[in-house]
C-alpha positions, -999 to +999 in steps of 0.1 A: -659+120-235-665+125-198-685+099-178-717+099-164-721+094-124-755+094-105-757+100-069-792+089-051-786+105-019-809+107+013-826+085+041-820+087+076-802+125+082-781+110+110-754+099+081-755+132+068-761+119+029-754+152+015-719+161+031-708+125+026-717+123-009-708+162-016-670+154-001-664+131-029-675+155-058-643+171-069-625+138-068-656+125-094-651+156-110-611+149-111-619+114-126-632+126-153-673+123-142-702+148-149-731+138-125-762+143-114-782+138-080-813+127-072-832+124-037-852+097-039-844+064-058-875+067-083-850+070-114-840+037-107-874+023-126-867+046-156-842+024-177-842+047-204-827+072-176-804+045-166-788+032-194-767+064-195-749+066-162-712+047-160-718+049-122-737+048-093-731+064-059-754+056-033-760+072+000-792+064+015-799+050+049-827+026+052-856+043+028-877+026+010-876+016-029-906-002-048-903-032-067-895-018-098-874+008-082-849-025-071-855-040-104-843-009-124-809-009-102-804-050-107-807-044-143-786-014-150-758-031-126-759-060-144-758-039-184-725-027-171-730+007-146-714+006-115-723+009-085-706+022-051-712+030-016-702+036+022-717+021+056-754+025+061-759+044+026-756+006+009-755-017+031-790-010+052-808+005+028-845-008+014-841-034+043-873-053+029-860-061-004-846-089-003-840-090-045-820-056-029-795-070-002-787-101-031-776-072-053-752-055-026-744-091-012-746-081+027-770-063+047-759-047+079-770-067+111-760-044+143-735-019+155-728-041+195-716-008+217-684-012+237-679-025+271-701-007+296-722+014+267-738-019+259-775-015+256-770+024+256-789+045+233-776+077+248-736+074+230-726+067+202-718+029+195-681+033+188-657+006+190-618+009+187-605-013+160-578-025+132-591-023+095-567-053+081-558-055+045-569-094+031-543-111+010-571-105-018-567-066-006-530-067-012-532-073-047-563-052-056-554-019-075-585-008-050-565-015-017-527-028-031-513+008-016-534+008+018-516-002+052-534-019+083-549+011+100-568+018+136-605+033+138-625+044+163-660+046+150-694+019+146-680-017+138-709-032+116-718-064+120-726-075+088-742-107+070-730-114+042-722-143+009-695-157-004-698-141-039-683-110-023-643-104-026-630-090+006-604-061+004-607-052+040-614-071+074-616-069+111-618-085+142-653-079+161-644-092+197-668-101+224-666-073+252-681-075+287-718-086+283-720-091+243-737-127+238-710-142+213-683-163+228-654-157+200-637-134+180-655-130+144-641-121+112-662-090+093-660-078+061-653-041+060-645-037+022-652-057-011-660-056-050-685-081-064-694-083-098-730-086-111-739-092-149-719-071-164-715-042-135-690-040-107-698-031-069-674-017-046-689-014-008-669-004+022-685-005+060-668+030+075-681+062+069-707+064+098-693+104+100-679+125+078-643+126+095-640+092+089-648+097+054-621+124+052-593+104+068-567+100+040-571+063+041-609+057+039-612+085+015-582+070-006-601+034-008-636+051-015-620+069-044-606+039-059-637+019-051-656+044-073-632+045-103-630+006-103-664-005-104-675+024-132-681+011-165 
């Protein structure tokens, strides 16, 4: 009997929800998912709806849920579904729930732009980078098979709790102008585990090349397979 995935896709455009979450549909397929899609996160409230799906994929930048939108997710999370995402499509979404970023345990902060782009709203905010593998990571079926590996693309500055379990780091370093004095440690992939449910987050994926880069890709995959009931 095949699984059930649902995939709540849409938001801001500029993280092309639809491509993103399109790109990963064979592999759900592959796994062994049937799925459906929804624009808007108003199925969340509908428990009935809810208590069928294994997993949840989730692409949508900022938005807006209601209250019983948030409370519909929290509770089919913690009855067992999963629940899965990339960069802005988790991680800054529904910014003023807070009952919302304790569910997905960080909540992105700022994307600081590099060296002279600082303060620039005309380029992209790209920062060159190493995605490290955590000694946690190492022994993670999600990440056991995933070398330290270079990006050029938004570094999020997260905030985050200690419930999560980091798979993948970084090193966010102060450039010319930035106001922190010191290197800082960000998370750039983890699981956390909620009730019942499993979450698997990851910070890249602010294009869809970065999504398709055998490495990212690989990680999302697993992420998804992992955290599904």
């Amino acid at each position: 009997m095949s699984r059930l995935c649902l995939i709540v896709r849409g938001g801001w455009p500029g993280h092309d929800p639809v491509a993103a979450t399109d790109h990963f549909i064979p592999t759900l397929e592959q796994l062994g998912f049937s799925y459906d899609v929804e624009d808007t996160p108003e199925i969340y409230a509908d428990a009935t709806v809810m208590s069928r799906y294994d997993l949840i994929v989730q692409s949508v930048t900022m938005g807006s849920a209601t209250v019983d939108e948030v409370d519909g997710l929290r509770e089919a999370v913690a009855r067992g579904a999963g629940l899965a995402g990339w960069h802005g499509g988790l991680i800054d979404s529904y910014r003023n729930s807070p009952d919302y970023l304790q569910l997905v345990g960080a909540q992105f902060a700022a994307h600081p732009h590099a060296g002279a782009n600082r303060g620039r709203t005309d380029v992209e905010p790209y920062r060159d980078y190493t995605v490290r593998v955590t000694e946690h990571g190492r022994q993670h079926p999600i990440t056991a098979d995933v070398a330290d590996f270079d990006v050029s693309t938004e570094q999020y500055w997260v905030l985050t709790d200690s419930h999560n379990r980091v798979l993948l780091d970084c090193e966010l370093k102060p450039d010319a102008g930035d106001e922190w004095d010191e290197p800082l440690t960000m998370p750039v992939a983890w699981t956390r585990q909620w009730g019942k449910g499993r979450i698997f987050a990851v910070t890249l994926g602010h294009t869809l090349d970065v999504l398709e880069r055998p490495e990212v890709a690989g990680v999302v995959e697993r992420g998804m397979d992992w955290a599904a009931r």
